[in-house]
C-alpha positions in Angstrom: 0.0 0.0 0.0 1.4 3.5 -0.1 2.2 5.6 2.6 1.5 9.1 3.7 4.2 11.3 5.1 3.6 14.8 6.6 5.8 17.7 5.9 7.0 20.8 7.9 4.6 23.3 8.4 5.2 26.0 6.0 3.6 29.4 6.2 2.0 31.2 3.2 3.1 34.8 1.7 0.3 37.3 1.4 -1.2 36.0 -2.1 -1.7 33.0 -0.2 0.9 31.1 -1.9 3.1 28.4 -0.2 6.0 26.4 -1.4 8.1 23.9 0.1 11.6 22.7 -0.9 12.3 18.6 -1.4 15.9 17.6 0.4 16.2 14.0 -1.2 18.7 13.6 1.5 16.7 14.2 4.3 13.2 12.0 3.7 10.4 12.3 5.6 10.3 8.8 6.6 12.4 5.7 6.4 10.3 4.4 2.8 10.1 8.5 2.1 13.3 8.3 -0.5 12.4 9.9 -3.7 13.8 7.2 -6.3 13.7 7.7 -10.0 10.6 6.0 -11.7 8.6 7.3 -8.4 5.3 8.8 -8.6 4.3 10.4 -5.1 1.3 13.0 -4.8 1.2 16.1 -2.9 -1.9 18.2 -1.5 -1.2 21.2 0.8 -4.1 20.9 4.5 -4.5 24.5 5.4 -6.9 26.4 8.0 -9.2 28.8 6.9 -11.2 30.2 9.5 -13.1 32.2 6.8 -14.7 29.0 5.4 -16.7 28.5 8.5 -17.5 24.7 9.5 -14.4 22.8 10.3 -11.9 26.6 9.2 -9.7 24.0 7.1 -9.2 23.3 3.4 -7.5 21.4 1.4 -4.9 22.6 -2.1 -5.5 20.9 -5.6 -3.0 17.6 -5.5 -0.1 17.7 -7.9 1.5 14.3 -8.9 5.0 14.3 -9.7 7.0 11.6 -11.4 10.5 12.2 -10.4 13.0 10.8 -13.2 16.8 9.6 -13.5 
């Protein structure tokens, strides 16, 4: 099955953008290494207080295959 990893908080700028930087040589986990041929997915869990209900939403995902 696949695994999920969680990944430092980051904050966003004042558009609301976010980024975060990949350091293959630091994983996330033990099974996090980012090996060529590997297709991981990546979805950003934010609050937003001015959504009401739960003040969270979730980012689009983006799928990246990382090649050699």
């Amino acid at each position: 099955g696949s695994q999920v990893f969680r990944l430092a908080i980051e904050s966003s700028d004042f558009l609301g953008l976010m980024s975060h930087s990949l350091d293959n040589t630091m994983p996330p986990g033990a099974a996090g290494q980012l090996l060529a041929g590997s297709t991981w997915n990546f979805q950003a869990w934010f609050r937003d207080p001015a959504a009401g209900g739960a003040a969270f939403n979730l980012s689009n995902g983006l799928e990246l295959t990382f090649l050699p």
